[in-house]
N, CA, C and O of each residue as an XYZ file, in Angstrom:
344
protein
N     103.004    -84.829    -62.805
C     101.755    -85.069    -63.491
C     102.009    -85.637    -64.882
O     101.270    -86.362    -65.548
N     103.206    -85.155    -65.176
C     103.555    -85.578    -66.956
C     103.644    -86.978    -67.039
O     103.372    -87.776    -67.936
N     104.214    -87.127    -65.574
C     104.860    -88.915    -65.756
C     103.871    -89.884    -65.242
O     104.042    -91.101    -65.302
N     102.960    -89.380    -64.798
C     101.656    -89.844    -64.299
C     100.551    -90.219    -65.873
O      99.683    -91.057    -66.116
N     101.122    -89.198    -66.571
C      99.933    -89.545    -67.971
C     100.931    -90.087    -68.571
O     100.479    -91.042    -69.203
N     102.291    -89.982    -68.754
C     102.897    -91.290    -69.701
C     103.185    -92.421    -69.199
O     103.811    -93.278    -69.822
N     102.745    -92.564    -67.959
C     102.618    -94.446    -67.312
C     101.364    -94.672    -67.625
O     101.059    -95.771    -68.087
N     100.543    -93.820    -67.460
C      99.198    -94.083    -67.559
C      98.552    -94.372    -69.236
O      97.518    -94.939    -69.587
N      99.517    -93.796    -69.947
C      99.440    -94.038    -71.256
C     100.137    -95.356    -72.162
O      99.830    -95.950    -73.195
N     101.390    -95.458    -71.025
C     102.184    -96.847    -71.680
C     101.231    -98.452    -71.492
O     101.025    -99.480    -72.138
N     100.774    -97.695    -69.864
C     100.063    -99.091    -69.578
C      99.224    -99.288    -70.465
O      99.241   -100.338    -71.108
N      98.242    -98.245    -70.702
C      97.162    -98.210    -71.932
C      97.339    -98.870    -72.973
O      96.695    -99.880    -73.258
N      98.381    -98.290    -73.769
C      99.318    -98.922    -75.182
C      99.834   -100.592    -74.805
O      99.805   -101.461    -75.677
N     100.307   -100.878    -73.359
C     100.135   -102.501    -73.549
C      99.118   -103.158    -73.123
O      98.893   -104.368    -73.160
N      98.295   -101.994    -72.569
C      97.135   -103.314    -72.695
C      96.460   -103.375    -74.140
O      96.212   -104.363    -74.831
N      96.295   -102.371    -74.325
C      96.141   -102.680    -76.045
C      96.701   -103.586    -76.957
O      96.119   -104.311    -77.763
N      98.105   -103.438    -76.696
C      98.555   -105.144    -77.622
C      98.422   -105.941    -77.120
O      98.064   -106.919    -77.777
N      98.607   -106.119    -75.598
C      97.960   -107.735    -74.972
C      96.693   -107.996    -75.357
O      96.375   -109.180    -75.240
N      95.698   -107.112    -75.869
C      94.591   -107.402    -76.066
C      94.210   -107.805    -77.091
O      93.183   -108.479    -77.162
N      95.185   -107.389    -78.488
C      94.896   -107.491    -79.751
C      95.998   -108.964    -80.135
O      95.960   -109.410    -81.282
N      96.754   -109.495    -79.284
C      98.012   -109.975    -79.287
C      96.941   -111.652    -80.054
O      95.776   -111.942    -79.781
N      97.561   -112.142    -80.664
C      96.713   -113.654    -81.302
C      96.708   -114.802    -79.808
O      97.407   -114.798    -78.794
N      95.831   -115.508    -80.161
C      95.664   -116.454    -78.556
C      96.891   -117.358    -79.200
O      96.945   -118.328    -78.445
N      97.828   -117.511    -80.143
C      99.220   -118.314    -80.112
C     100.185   -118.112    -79.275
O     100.907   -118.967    -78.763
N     100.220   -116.344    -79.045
C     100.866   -115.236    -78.635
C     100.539   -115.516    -77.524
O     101.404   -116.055    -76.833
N      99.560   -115.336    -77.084
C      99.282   -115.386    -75.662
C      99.410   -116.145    -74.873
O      99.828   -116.007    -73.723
N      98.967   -117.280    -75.554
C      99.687   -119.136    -75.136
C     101.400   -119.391    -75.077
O     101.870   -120.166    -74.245
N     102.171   -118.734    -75.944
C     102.909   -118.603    -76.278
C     104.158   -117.660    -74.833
O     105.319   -117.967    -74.563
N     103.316   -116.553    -74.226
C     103.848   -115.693    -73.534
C     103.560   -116.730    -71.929
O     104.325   -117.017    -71.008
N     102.421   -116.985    -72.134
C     101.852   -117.903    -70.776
C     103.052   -119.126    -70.492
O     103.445   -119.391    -69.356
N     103.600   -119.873    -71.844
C     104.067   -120.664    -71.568
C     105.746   -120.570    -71.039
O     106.412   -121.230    -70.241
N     106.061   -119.270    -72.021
C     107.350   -118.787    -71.106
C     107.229   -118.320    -70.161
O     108.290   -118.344    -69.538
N     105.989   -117.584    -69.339
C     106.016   -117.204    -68.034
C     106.153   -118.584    -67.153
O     106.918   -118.620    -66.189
N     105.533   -119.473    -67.460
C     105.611   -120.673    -66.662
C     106.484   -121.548    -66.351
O     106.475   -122.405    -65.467
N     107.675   -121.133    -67.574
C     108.582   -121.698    -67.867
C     109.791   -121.494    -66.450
O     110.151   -122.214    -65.519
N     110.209   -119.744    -67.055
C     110.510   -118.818    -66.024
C     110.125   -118.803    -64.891
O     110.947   -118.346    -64.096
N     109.041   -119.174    -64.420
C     108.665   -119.383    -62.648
C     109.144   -120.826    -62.258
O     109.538   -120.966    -61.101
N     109.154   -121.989    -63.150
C     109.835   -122.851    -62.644
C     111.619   -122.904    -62.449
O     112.186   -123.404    -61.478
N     112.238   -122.314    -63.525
C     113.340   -121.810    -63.249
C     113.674   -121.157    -62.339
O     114.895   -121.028    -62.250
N     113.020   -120.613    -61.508
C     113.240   -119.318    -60.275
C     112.989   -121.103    -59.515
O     113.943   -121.772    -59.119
N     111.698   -121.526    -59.464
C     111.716   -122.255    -58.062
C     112.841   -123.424    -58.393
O     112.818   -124.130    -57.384
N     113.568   -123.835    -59.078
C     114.416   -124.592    -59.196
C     116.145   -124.218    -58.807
O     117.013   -124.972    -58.367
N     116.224   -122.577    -59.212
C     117.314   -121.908    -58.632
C     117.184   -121.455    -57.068
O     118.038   -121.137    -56.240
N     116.278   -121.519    -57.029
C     115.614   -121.133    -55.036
C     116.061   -122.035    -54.383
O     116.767   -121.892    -53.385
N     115.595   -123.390    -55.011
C     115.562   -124.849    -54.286
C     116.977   -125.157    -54.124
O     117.479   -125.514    -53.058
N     117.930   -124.926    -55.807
C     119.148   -125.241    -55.795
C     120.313   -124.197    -54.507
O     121.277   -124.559    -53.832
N     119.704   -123.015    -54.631
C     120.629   -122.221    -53.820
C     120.257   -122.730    -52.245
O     121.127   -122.601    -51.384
N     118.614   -123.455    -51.808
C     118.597   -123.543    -50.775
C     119.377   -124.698    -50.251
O     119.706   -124.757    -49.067
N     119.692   -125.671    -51.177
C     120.518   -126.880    -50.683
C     121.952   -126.735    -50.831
O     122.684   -127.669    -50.501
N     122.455   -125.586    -51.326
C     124.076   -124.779    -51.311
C     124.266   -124.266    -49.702
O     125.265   -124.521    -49.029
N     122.964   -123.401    -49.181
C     123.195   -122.495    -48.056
C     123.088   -123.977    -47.295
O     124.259   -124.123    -46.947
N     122.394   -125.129    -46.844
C     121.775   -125.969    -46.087
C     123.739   -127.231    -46.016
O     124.394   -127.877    -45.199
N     123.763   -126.958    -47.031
C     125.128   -127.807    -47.551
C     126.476   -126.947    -46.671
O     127.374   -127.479    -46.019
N     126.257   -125.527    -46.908
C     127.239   -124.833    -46.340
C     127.046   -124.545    -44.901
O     128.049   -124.170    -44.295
N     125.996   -124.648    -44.282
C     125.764   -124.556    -43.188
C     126.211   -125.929    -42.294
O     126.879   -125.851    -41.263
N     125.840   -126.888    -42.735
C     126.092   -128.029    -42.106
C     128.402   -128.411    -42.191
O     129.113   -128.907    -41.317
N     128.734   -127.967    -43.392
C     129.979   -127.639    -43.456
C     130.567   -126.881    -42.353
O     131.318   -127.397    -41.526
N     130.259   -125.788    -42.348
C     130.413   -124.828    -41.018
C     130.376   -125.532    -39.638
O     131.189   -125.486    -38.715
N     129.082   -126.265    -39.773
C     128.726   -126.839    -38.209
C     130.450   -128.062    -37.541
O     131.258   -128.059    -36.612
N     130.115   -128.940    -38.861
C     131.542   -129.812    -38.823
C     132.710   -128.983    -38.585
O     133.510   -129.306    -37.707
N     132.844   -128.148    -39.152
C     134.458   -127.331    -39.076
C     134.494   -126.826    -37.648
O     135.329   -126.800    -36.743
N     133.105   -126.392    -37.844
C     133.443   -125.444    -35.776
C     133.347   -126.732    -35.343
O     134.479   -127.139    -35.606
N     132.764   -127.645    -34.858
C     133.022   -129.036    -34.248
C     134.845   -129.088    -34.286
O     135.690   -128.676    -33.491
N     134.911   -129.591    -35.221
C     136.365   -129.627    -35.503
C     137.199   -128.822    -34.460
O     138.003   -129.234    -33.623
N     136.703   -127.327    -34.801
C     138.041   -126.383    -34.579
C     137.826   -126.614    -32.600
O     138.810   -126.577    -31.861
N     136.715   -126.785    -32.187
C     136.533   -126.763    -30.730
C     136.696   -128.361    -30.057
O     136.692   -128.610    -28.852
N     136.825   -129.257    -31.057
C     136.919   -130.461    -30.353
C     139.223   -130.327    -30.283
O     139.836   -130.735    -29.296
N     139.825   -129.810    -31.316
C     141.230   -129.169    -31.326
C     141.663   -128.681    -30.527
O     142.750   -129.025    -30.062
N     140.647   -127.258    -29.882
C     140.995   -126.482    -28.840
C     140.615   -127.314    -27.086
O     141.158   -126.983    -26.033
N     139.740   -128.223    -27.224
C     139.880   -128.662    -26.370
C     140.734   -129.507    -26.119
O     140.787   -129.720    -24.907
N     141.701   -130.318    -26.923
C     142.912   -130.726    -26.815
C     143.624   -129.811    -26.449
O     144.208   -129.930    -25.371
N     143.724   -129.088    -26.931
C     145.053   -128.222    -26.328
C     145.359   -127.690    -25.042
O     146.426   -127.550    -24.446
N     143.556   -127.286    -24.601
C     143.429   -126.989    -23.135
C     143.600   -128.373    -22.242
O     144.258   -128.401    -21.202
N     143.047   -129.289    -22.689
C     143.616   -130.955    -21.815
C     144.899   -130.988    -21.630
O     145.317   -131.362    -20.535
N     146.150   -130.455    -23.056
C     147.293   -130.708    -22.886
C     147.916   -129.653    -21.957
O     148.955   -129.851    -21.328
N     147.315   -128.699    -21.927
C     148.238   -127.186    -21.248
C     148.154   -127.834    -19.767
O     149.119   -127.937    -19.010
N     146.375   -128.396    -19.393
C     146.107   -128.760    -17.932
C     147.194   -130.184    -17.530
O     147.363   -130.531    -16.361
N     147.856   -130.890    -18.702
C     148.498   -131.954    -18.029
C     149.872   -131.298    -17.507
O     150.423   -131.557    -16.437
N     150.329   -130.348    -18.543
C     151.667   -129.695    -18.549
C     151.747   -128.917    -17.266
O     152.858   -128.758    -16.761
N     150.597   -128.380    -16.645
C     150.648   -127.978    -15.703
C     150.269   -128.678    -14.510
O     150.688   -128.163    -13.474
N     149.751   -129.464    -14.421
C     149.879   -130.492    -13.400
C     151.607   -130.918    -12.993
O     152.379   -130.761    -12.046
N     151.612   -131.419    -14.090
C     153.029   -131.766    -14.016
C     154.217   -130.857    -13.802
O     155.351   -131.336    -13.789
N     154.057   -129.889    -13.676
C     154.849   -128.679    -13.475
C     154.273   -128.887    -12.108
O     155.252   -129.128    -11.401
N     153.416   -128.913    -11.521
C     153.131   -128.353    -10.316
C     153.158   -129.475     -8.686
O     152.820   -129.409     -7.504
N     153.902   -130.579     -9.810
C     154.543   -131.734     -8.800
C     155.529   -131.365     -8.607
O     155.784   -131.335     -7.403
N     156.476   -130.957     -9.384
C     157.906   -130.457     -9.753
C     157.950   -129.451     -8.518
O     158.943   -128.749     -8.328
């Protein structure tokens, strides 16, 4: 209950200075919030073309590693052919 009236009291106390706060202040807070939300969607965007970048990396490498292994199984099947003329 205690911590129920001192949230209930903090919120109080800032809405009180947001309220008394000068409209420079307020313009001022608005414009770094706006600022800050474009920074988030610009680090979102940037991390989404890292994961999209690393994903397509991945895709090539497993390509890679299975177009390799299927050489090797072509070569084992010639080696054994050829063993099996013998």
């Amino acid at each position: 209950m205690k911590k129920m009236k001192k949230a209930l009291l903090g919120l109080a106390f800032v809405a009180t200075l947001i309220t008394s706060c000068k409209k420079e202040t307020k313009d001022e807070v608005k414009e770094a919030t706006e600022a800050i939300g474009n920074e988030m969607e610009e680090a979102i965007d940037t991390a989404a073309v890292k994961v999209d970048a690393a994903a397509d990396s991945t895709k090539v490498k497993a390509g890679e590693v299975l177009e390799k292994g299927a050489d090797k199984m072509n070569q084992a099947a010639e080696k054994l052919k050829e063993a099996a003329k013998k």
